[in-house]
Backbone as CSV, one residue per row, in Angstrom:
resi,resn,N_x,N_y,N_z,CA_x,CA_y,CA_z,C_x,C_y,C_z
1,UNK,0.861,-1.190,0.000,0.000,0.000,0.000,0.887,1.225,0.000
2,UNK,1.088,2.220,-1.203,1.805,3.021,-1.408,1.479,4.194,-0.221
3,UNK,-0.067,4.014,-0.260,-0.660,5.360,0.593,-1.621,4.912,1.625
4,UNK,-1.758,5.993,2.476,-2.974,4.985,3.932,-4.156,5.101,2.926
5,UNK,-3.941,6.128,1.953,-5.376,7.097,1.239,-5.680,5.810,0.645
6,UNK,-4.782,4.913,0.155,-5.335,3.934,-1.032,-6.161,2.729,-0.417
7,UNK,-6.306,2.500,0.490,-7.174,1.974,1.838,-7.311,2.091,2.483
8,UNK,-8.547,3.565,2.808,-8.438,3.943,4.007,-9.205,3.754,5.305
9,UNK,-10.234,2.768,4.653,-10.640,2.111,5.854,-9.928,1.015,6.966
10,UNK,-9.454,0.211,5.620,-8.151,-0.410,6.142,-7.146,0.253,7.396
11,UNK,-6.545,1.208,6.447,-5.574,2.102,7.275,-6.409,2.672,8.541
12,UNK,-7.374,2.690,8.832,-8.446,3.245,9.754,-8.329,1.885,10.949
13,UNK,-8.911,1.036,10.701,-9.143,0.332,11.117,-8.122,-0.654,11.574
14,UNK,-6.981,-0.637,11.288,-5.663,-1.278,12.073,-4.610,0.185,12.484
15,UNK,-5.275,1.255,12.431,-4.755,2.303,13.392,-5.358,2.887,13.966
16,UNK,-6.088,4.515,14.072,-6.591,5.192,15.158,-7.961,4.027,15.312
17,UNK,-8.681,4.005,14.702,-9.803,2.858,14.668,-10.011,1.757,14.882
18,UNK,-8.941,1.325,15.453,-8.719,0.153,15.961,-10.046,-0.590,16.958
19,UNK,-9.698,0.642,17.908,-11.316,-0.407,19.016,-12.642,-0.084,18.221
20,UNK,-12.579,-0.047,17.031,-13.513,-0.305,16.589,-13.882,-1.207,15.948
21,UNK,-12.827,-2.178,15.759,-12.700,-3.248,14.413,-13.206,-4.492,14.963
22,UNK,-13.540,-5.140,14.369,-14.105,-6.591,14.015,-13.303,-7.302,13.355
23,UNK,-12.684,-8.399,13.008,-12.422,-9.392,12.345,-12.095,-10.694,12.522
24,UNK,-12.248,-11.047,11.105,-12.360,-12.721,10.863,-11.225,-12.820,9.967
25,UNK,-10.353,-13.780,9.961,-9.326,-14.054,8.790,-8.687,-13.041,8.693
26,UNK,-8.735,-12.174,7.111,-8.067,-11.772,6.465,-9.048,-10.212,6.347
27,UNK,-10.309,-10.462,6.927,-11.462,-8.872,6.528,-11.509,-8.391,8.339
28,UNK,-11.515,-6.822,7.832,-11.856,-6.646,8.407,-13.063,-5.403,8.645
29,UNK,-13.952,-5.440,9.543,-15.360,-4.413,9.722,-15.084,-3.825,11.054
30,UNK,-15.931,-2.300,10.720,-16.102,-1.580,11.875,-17.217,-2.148,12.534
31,UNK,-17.928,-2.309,14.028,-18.908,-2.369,14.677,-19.539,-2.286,13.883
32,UNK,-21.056,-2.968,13.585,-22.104,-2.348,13.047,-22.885,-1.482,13.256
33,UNK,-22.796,-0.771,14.345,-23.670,0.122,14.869,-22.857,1.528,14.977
34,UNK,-21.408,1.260,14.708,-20.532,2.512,14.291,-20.475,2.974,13.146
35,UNK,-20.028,1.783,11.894,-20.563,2.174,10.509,-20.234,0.896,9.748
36,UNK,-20.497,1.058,8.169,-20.893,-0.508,7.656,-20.427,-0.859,6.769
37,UNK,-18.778,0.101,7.092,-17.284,-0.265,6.096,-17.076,-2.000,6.514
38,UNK,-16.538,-2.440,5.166,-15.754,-3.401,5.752,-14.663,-3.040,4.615
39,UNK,-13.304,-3.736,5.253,-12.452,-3.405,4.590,-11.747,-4.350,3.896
40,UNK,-10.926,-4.989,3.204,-10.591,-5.892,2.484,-8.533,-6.029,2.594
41,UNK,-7.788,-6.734,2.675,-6.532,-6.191,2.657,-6.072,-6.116,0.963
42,UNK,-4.838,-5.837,1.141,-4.369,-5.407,-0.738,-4.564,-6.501,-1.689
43,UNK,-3.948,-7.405,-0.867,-4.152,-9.019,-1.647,-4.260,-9.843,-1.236
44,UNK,-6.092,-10.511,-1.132,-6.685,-11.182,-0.365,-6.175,-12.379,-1.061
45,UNK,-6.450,-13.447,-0.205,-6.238,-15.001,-0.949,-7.702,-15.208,-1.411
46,UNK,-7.504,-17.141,-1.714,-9.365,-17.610,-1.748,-9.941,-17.752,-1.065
47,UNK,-9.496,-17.810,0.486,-10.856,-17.852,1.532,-11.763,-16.327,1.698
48,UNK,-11.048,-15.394,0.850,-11.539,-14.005,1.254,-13.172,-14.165,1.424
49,UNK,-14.245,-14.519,0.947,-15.289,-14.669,0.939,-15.973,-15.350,2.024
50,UNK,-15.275,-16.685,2.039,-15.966,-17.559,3.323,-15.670,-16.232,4.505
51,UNK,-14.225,-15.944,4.322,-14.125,-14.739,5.634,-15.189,-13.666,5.775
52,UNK,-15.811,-13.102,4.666,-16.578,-12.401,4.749,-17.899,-12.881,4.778
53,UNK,-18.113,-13.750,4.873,-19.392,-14.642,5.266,-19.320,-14.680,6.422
54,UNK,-18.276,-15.630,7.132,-18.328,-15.895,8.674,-18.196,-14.274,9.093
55,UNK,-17.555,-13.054,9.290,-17.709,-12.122,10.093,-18.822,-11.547,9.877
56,UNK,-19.563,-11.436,8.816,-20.794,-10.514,8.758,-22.380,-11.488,9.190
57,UNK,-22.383,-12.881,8.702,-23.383,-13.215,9.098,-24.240,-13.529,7.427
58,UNK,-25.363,-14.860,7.532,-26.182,-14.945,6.430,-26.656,-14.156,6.224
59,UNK,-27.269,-13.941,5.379,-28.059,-12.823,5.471,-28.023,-11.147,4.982
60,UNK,-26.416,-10.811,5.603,-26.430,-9.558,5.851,-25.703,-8.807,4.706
61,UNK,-26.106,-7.648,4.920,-25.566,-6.833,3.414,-24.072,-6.222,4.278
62,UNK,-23.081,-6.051,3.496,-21.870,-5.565,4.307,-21.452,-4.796,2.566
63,UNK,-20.882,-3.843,2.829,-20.190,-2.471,2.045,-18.658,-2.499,2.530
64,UNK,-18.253,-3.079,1.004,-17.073,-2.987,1.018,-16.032,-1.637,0.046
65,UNK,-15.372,-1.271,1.074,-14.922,-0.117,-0.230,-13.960,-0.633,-0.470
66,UNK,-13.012,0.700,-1.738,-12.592,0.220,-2.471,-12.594,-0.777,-2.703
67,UNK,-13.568,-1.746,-3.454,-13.608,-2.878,-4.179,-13.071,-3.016,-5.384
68,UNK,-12.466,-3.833,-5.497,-11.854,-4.004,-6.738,-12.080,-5.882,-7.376
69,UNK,-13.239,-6.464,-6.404,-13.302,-7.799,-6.334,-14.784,-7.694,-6.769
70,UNK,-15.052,-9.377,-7.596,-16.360,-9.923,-7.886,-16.974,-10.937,-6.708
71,UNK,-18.180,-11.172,-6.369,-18.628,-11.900,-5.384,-18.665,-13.150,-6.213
72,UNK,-18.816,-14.678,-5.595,-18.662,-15.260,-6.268,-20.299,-15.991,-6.648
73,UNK,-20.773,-16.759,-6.888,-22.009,-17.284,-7.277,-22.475,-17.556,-6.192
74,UNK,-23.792,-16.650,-6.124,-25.041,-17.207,-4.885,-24.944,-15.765,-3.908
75,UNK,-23.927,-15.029,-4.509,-24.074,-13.035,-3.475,-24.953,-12.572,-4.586
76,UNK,-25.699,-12.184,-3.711,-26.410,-11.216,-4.833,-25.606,-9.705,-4.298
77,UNK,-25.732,-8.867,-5.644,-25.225,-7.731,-5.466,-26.081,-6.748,-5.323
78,UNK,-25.797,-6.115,-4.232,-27.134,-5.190,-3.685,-26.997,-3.730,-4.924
79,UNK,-25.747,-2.961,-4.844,-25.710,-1.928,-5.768,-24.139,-2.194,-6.066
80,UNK,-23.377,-1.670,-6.741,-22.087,-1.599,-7.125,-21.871,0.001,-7.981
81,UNK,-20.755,0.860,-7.034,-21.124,2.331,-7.880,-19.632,2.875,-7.693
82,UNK,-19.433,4.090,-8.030,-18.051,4.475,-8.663,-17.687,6.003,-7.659
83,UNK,-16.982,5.811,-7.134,-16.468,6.923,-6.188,-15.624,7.874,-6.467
84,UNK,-15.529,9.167,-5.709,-14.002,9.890,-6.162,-13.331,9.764,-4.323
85,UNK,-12.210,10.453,-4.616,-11.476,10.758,-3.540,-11.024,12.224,-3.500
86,UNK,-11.255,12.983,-2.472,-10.699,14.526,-2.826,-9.387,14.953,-1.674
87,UNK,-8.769,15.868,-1.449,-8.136,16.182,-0.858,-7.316,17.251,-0.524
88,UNK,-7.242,17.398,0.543,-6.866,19.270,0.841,-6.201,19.465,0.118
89,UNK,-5.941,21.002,-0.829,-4.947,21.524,-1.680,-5.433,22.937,-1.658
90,UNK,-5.267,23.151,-0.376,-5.477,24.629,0.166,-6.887,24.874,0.483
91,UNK,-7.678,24.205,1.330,-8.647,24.468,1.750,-8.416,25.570,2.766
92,UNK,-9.589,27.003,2.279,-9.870,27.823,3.363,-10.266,27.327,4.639
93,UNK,-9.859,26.848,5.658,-10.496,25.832,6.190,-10.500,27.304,7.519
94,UNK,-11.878,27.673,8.238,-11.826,28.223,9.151,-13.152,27.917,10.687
95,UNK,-12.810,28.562,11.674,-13.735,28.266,12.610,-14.786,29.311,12.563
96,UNK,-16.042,28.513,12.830,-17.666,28.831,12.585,-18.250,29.236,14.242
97,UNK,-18.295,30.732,14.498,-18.813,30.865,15.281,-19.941,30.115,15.851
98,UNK,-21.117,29.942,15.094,-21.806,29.389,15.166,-21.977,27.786,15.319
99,UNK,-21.001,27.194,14.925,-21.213,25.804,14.924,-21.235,25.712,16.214
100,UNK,-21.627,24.498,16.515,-21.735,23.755,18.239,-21.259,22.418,18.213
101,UNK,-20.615,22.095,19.245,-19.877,20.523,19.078,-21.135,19.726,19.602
102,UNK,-21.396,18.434,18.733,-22.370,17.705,18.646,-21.634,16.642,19.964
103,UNK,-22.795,16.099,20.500,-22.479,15.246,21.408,-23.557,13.879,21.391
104,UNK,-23.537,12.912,21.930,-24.010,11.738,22.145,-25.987,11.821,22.433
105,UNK,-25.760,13.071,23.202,-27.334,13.769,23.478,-27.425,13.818,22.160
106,UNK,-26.998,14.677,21.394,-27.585,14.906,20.269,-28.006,13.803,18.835
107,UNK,-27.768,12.406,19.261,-27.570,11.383,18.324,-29.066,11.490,17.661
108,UNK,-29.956,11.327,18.505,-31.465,11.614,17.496,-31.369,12.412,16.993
109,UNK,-31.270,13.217,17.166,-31.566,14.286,15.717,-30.975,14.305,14.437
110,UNK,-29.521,14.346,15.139,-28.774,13.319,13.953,-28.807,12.702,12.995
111,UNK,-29.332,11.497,13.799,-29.803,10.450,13.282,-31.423,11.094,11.887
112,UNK,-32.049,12.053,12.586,-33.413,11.973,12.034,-32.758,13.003,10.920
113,UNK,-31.530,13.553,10.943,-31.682,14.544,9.863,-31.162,13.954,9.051
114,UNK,-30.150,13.193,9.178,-29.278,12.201,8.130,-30.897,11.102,7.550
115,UNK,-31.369,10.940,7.825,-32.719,10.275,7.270,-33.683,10.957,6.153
116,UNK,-33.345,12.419,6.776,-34.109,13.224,5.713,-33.170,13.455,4.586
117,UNK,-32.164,13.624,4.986,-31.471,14.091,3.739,-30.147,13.433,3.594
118,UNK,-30.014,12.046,3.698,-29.130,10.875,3.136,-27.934,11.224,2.419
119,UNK,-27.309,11.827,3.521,-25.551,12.420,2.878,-24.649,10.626,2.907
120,UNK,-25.397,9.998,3.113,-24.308,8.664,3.405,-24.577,7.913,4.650
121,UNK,-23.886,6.922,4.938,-24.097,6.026,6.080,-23.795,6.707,7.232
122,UNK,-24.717,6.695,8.230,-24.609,7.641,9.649,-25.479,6.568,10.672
123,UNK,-24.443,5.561,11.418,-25.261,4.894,12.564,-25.164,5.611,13.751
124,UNK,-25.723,4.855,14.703,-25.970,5.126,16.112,-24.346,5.786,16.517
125,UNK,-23.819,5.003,16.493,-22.423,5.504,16.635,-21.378,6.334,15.944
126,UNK,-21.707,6.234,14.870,-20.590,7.077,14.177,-20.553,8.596,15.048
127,UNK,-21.318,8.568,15.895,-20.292,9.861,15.912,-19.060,9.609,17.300
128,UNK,-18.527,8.377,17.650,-17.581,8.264,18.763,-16.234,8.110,17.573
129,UNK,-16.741,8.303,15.998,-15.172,8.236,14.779,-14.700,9.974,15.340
130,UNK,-15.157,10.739,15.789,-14.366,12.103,15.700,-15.851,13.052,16.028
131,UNK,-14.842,14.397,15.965,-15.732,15.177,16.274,-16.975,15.968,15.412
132,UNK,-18.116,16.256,15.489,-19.177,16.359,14.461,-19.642,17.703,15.618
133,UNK,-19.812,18.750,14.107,-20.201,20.080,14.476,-21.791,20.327,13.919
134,UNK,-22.346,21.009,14.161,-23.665,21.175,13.943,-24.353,22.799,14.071
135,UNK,-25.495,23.120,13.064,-26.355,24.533,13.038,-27.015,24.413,13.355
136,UNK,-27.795,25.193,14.616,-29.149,25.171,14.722,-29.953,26.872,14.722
137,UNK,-31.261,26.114,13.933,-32.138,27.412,14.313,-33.071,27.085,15.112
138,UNK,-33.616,28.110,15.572,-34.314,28.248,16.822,-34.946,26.689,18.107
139,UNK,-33.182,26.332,17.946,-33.114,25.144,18.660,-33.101,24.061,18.301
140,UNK,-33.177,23.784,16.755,-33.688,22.167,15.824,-32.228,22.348,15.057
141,UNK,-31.428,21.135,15.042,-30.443,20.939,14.251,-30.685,20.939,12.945
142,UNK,-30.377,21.860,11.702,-30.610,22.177,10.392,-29.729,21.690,9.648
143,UNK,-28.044,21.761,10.534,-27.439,21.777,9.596,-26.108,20.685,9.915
144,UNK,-25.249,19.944,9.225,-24.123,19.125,10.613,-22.983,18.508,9.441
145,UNK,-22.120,18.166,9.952,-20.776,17.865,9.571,-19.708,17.013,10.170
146,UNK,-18.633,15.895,10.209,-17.991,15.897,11.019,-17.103,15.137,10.176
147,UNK,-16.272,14.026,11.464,-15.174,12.973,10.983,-15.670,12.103,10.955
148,UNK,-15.110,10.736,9.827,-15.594,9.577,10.312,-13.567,8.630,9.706
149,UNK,-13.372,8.192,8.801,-12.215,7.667,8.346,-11.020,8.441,8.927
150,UNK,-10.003,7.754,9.418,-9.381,8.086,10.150,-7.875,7.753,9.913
151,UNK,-6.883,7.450,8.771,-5.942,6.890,8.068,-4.726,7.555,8.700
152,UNK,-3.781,6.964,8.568,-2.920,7.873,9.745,-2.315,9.516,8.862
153,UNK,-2.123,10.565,9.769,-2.102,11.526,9.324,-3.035,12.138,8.375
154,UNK,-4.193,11.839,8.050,-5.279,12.251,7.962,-6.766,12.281,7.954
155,UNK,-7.791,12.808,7.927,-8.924,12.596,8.187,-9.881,13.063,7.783
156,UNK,-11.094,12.270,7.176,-12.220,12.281,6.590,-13.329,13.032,6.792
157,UNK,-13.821,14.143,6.265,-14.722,14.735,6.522,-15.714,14.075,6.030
158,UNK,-17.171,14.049,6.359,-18.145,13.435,6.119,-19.684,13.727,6.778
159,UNK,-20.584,12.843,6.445,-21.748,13.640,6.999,-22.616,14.954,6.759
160,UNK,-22.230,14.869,5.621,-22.502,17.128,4.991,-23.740,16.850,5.143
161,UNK,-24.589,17.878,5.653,-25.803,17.498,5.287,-26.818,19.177,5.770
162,UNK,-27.787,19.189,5.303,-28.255,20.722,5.493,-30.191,19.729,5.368
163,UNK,-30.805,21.123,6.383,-31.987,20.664,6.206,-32.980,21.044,4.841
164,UNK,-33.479,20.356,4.079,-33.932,20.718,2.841,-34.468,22.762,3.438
165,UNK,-35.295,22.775,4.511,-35.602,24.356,4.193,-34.680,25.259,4.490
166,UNK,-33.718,24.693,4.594,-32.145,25.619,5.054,-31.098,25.898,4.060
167,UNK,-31.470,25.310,2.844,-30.270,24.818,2.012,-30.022,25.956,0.984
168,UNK,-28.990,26.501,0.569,-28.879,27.561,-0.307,-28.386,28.487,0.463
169,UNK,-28.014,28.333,1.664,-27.466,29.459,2.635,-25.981,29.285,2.987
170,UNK,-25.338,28.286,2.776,-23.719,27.702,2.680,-23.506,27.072,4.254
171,UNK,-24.751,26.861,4.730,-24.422,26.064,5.742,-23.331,25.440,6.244
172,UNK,-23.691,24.214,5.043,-22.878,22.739,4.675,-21.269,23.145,4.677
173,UNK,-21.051,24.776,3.634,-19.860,24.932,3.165,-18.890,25.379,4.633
174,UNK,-19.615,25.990,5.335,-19.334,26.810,6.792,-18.779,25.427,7.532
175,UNK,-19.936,24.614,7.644,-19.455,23.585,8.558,-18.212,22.784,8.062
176,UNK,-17.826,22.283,6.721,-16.923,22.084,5.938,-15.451,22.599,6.518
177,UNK,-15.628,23.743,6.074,-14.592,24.935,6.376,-13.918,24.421,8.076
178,UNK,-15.210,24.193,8.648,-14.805,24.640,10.691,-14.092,22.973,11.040
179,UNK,-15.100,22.008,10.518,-14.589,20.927,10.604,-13.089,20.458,10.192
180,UNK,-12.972,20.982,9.140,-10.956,21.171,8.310,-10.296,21.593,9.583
181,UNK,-11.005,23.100,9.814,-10.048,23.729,10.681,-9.519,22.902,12.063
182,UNK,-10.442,21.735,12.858,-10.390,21.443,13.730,-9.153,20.244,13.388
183,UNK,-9.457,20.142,11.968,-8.420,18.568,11.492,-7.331,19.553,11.690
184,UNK,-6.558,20.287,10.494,-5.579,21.248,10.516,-5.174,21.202,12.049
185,UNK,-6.107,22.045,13.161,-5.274,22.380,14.198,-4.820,20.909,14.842
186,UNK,-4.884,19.526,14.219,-4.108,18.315,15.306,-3.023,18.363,14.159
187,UNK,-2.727,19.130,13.426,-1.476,18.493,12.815,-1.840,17.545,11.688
188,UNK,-2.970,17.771,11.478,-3.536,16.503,9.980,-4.307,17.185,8.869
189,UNK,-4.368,16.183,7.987,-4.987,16.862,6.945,-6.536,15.891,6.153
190,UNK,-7.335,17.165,5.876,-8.509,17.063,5.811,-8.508,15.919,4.200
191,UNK,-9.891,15.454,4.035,-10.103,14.518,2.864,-11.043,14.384,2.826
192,UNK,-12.061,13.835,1.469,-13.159,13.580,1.601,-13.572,12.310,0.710
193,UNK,-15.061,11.780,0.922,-15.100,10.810,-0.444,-16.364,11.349,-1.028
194,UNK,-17.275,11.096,-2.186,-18.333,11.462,-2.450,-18.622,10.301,-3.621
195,UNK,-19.970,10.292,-3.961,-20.605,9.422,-5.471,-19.637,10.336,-6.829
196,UNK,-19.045,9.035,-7.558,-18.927,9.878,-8.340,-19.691,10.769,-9.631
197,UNK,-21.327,10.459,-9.488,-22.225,11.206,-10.056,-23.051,12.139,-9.163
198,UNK,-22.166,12.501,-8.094,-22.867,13.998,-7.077,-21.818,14.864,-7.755
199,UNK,-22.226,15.416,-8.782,-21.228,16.348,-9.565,-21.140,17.569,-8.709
200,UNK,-22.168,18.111,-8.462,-22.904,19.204,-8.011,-21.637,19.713,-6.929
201,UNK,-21.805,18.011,-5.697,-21.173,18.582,-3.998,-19.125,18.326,-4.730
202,UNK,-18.772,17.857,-5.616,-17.379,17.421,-6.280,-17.043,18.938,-6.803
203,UNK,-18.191,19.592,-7.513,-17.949,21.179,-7.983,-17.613,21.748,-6.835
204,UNK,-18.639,22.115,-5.609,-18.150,22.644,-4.605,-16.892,22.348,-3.522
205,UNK,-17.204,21.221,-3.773,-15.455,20.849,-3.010,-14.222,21.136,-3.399
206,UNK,-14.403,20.787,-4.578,-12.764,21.508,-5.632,-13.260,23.181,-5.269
207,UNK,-13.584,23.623,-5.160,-13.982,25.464,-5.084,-13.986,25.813,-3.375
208,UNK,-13.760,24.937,-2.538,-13.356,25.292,-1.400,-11.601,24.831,-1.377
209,UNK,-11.564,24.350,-2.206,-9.627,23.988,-2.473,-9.218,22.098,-1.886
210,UNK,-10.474,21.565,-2.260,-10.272,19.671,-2.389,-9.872,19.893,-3.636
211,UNK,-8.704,18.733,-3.621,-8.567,18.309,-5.131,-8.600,16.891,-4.821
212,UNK,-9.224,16.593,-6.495,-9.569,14.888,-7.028,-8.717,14.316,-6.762
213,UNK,-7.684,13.191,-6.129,-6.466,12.098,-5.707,-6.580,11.314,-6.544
214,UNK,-8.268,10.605,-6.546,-8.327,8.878,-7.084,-9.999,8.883,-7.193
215,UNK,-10.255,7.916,-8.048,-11.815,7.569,-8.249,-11.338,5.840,-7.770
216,UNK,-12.745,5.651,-7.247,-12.266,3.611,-6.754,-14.079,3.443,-6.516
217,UNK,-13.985,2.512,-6.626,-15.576,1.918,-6.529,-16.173,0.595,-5.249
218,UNK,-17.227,1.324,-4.804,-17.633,0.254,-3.532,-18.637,-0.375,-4.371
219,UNK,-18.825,-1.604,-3.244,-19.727,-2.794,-3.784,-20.852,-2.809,-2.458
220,UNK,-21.519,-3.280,-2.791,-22.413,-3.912,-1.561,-23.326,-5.385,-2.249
221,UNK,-22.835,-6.051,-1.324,-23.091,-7.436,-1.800,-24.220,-7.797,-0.575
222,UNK,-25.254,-9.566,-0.767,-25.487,-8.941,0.683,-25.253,-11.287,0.839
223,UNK,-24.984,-11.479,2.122,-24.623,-12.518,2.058,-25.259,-13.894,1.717
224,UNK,-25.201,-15.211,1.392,-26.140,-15.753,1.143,-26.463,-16.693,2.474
225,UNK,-27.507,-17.011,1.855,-28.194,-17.620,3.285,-27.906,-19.057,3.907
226,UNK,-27.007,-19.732,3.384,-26.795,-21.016,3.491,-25.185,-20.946,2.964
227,UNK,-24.540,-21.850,3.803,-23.532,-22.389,4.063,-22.931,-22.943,2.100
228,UNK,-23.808,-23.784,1.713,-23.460,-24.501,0.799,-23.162,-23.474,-0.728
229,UNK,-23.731,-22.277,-0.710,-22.876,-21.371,-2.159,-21.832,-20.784,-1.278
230,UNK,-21.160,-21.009,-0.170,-20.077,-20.011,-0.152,-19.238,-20.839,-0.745
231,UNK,-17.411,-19.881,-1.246,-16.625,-20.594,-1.509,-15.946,-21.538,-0.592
């Protein structure tokens, strides 16, 4: 692995992320109730699958990034889609009066705004990956941001999300900005991932000073139910 960036769940998950990891064999997953990476190493052998059978369970759908692998007969494939990677190259990155540091109290709402407006995977836990800042008007969280990937020497912004009647006001971009700043002040540097057909939030990110690194593609497979199609 030339870079932590080139697996960075990986790199997450056998460093700062560690007590968060799960594994079987050769895979490894965060908690499920933290988030619903699993990660894969550079060059899996042939049990890679049975491994990812036995840690996740029949049944269950598990999201693997950077995939670069086919499931074998009897996974059905839930979606399979194409990612970018961005990364600081002079982000204005500054602190937001306004933001407020989100805390564990605050997980419902969280939770209910990431529901309305589906910036990406956000469990019960994700927010013990880092710190997550948040807008509110007249007391209702509108607007929120934080960390989640954690690769050594740098870290993942994630979670953008604005309330549909809030949106058009640069919320998202503010919280962006404050969240960098908090990476910046440990001595690290900010990153992000996005779809690579959200052209829209990829425009605005390069225009706060992300630049494109790498495009790589996740899978989500979901497991089969019986012992006898695994490999």
């Amino acid at each position: 692995m030339s870079s932590p960036l080139d697996n960075p769940a990986w790199a997450s998950l056998t460093g700062a992320h560690a007590r968060f990891a799960e594994q079987h064999g050769q895979v490894l997953r965060y908690q499920p109730d933290v988030a619903p990476f699993l990660a894969l190493p550079v060059d899996p052998d042939e049990r890679l699958w049975d491994d990812i059978a036995t840690l996740a369970g029949p049944g269950e759908v598990v999201l693997i990034s950077n995939a670069s692998v086919d499931p074998p007969p009897g996974w059905d494939v839930v979606f399979r889609g194409a990612g970018v990677q961005l990364v600081d190259d002079g982000v204005r990155a500054a602190e937001d009066p306004e933001a407020v540091r989100l805390t564990a109290a605050d997980v419902p709402e969280m939770l209910d705004l990431v529901e309305r407006t589906r910036p990406g995977p956000f469990r019960p836990r994700t927010i013990e990956l880092g710190s997550y800042l948040g807008i509110r008007r007249g007391g209702r969280l509108v607007a929120m941001a934080g960390e989640r990937l954690h690769p050594p020497g740098w870290t993942e912004i994630s979670a953008v999300c604005t309330d549909e009647e809030f949106r058009g006001r640069g919320l998202g971009t503010r919280l962006v900005l404050a969240v960098a700043a908090g990476i910046r002040a440990r001595g690290e540097t900010p990153m992000m991932h996005a779809s690579a057909d959200n052209t829209n939030a990829i425009r605005l990110y390069e225009s706060l000073g992300f630049r494109l690194r790498r495009r790589s593609e996740f899978l989500s497979v979901r497991v089969p139910l019986t012992e006898a199609v695994l490999t």
